[in-house]
N, C-alpha and C positions, 0 to 999 in steps of 0.2 A: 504493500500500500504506500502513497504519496506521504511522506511527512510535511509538515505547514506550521512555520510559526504562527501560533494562531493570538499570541502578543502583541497586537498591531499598532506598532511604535508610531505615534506623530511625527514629521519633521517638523526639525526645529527651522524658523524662519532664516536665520541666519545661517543653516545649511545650504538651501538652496533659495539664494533671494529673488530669484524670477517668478516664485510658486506662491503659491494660496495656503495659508497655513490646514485647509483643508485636504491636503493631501495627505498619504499614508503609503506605509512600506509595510511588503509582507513578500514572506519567505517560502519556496516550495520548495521541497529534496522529492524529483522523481524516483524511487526506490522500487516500482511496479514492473516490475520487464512484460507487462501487458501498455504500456502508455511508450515502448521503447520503437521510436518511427514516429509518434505523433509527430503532427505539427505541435508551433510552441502555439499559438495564437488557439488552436481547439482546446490544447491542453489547459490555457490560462480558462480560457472562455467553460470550461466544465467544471472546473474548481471551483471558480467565480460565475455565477452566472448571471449575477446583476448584470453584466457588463454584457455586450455582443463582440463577435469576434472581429466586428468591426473597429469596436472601440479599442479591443488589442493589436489590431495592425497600427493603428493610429499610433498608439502606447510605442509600441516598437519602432515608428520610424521617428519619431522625435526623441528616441533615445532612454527610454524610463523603464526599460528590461534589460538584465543583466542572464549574462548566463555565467556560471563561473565564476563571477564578477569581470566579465571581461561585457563590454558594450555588445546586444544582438543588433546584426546588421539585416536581418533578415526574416518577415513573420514567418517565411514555410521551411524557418531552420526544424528541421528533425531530432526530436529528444534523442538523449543518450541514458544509459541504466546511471541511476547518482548525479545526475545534472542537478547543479540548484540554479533554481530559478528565481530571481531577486526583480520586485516587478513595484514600481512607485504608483498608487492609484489616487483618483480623487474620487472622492465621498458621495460629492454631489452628481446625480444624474445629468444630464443635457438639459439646457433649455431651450424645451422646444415647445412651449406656449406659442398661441395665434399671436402677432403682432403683428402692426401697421407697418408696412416698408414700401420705400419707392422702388417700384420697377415694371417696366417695361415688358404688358404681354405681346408678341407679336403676332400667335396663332392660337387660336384654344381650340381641341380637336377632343372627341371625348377621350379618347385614351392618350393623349399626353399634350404639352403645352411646349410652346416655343417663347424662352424670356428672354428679351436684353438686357441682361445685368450690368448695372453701370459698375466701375473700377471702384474699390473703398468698400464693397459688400462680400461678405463673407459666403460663400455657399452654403456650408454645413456647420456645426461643433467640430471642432477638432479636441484632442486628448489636454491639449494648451491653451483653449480657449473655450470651454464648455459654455459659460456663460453668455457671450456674446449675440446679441441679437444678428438672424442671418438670414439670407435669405428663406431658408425652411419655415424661418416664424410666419414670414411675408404670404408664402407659400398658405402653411396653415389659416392664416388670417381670413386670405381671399376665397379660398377651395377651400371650405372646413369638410368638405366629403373627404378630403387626402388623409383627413385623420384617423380615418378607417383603414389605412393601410397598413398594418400589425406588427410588431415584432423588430421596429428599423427607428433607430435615432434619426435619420436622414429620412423621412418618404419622400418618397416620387422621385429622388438622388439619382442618373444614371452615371452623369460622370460629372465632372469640376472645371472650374478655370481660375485661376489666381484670386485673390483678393484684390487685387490692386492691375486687374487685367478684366476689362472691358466686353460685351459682345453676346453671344448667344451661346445657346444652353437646353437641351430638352431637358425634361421634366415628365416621368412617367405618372399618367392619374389613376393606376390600381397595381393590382401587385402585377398579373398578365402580362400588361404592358413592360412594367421592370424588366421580365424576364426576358420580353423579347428585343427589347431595347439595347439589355445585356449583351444578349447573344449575338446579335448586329455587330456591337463594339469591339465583341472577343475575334467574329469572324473578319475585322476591319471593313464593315461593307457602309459606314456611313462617313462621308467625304466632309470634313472639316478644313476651314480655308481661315488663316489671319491675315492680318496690316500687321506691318510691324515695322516701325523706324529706327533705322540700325546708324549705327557711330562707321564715318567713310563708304565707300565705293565700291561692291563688290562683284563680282563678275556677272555679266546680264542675265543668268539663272544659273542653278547648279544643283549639286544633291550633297546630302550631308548623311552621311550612313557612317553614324558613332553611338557605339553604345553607351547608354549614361546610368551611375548607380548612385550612390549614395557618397555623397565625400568624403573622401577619409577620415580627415579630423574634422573639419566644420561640420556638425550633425546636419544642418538648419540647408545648408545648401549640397546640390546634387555636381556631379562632374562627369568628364569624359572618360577621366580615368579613377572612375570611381568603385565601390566596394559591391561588388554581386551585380556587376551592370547586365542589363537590359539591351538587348537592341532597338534600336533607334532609328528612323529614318526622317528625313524633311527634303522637302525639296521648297526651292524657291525661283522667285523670278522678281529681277527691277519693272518696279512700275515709273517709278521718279527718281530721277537723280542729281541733288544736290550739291554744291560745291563741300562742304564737309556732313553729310549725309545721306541715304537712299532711305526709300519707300518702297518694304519690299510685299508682295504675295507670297504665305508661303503656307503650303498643304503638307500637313503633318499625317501619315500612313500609321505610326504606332503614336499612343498616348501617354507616352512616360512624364514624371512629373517635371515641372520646368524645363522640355522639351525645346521649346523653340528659344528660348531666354539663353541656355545651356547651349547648343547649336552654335546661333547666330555667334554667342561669344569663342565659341571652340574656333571659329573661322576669320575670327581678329574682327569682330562686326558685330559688338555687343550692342545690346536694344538702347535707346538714349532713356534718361530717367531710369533706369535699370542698378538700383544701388549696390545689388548684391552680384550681379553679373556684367552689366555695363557699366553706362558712363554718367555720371547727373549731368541735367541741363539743364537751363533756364527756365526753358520754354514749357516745360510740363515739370509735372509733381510724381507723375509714378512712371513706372516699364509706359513706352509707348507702343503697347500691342492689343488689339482689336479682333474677337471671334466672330471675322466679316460673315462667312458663309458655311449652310450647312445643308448638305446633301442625302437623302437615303431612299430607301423604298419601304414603306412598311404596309401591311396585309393586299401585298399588291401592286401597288398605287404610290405615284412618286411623290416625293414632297423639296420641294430647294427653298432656303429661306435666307437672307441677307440683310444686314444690320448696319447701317452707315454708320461711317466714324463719328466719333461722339466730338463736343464743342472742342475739350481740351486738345486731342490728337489733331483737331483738323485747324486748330491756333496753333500747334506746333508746325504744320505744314506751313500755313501761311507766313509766319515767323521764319522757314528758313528760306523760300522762298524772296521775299521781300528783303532779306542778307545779300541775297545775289543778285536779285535783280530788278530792286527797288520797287516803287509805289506797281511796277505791274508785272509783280512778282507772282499775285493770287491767280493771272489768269494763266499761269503757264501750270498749275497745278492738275496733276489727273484728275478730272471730274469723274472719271469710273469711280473711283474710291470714296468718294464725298456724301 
């Protein structure tokens, strides 16, 4: 059987001073040679069942599972017989109450929604940010039928786009829909297109096939040569080109995290406003990147939907624009993009 400190020590604040003094440490010893192969994310999530093993991958990529006491880089790492598993949880559940949030629906279909999320709103809960109002509150507020979708800190959740990244997003409205949504995603058959304004001049399209994992020592950001990588693919294409900047298209094939941010910067053409991977700039406050378009077929039937660039990115066009080539600078800008 599993041994478990079942002593469950508070940290203390001045342990870890990024944290909520609501969080808690608790200790597994796998000792079962029946649990030996699990994954660690089922293993936590059986012991623990308040939590979903969502809320464990979560746990594990921001860094708050130990194995060994060595950092896990990985939620489908596989148990070993006598692994302790050192795992930091918070107390409080998700807040996921209906609330009022601005956003943008673009299509409401019975079985899922198309939103423009603006840049500065959160998708979901994360392991780090539990409390924060998100988009799911918004979700919940407007569709209180979604609240019937059972068993999921996230409903309607198929997939994410940054916090501080701009554009469109489905949204499954029942569980059916999720799955098939899912399964869409796993099989890559729904065509996702960004804007993204990169730092210098890069070649007038190309492909970027790098795999990205988890970064070595910076938990918080991902790399090329990073821990248990992923493959990767992006392709892009100049739309505009700026004297120290471009405006690029670029259609991402896999959905790894920080994928195009991670990319563009792997190729010396990091996003502008970009703190953690590019470059700041003036002219905008976050990553200048835009989930322009989104393509699939679902029970059948095609659906393409497009999302113009929002005020901020399209003041950063006009702004570099206007650097080069003064007061009638604005008209030489792509209007495809606008």
């Amino acid at each position: 059987m599993f041994r478990s400190a079942l002593s469950v020590k508070t940290i203390a604040k001045d342990s870890y001073q990024s944290m909520k003094p609501h969080f808690l440490t608790t200790t597994i010893i796998c000792s079962d040679s029946s649990w030996v192969g699990e994954r660690i994310d089922s293993f936590l999530h059986a012991r623990i069942p308040e939590f979903s093993r969502n809320y464990f991958q979560e746990l594990i990529d921001a860094g708050f599972v130990l194995i060994n006491e060595l950092p896990l880089t990985k939620s489908n790492y596989r148990l070993k017989l006598n692994d302790r598993v050192h795992a930091t949880l918070r107390t409080k559940l998700c807040n996921t109450a209906p609330a009022h949030v601005e956003f943008e629906v673009i299509d409401e279909q019975p079985d899922f929604l198309v939103i423009n999320k603006p840049a500065g709103l959160l998708v979901h809960h994360t392991a780090t940010n539990p409390e924060e109002i998100t988009l799911v509150n918004g979700l919940l507020h407007r569709f209180p039928d979604m609240q019937k979708i059972e068993g999921n800190e996230r409903p309607g959740i198929i997939h994410r786009i940054d916090k501080n990244t701009s554009g469109l997003l489905l949204v499954a409205r029942n569980a059916q829909a999720h799955n098939t949504f899912t399964a869409l995603f796993q099989e890559r058959k729904i065509k996702k297109t960004y804007l993204a304004v990169v730092a210098g001049n890069p070649s007038a399209d190309g492909r970027i096939d790098l795999a990205v994992g988890r970064h070595p020592t910076e938990r918080h950001k991902m790399s090329t040569i990073g821990i248990e990588s992923r493959e990767a693919l992006t392709f892009y294409k100049v739309q505009q080109q700026f004297s120290t900047a471009s405006l690029l298209e670029v259609r991402i094939v896999t959905g790894r995290t920080h994928q195009v941010r991670v990319h563009c910067a792997a190729i010396g053409h990091g996003l502008l406003g970009d703190e953690v991977y590019g470059v700041k700039h003036p002219l905008i406050a976050r990553q200048a990147l835009h989930a322009w378009r989104v393509a699939f077929t679902f029970q059948g039937k095609e659906f393409s939907y497009e999302a113009p660039l929002p005020d901020d990115m399209q003041g950063l066009l006009r702004g570099l624009a206007a650097t080069q080539f003064g007061r009638s600078g604005e008209k030489s800008i792509n209007q495809k993009c606008l």
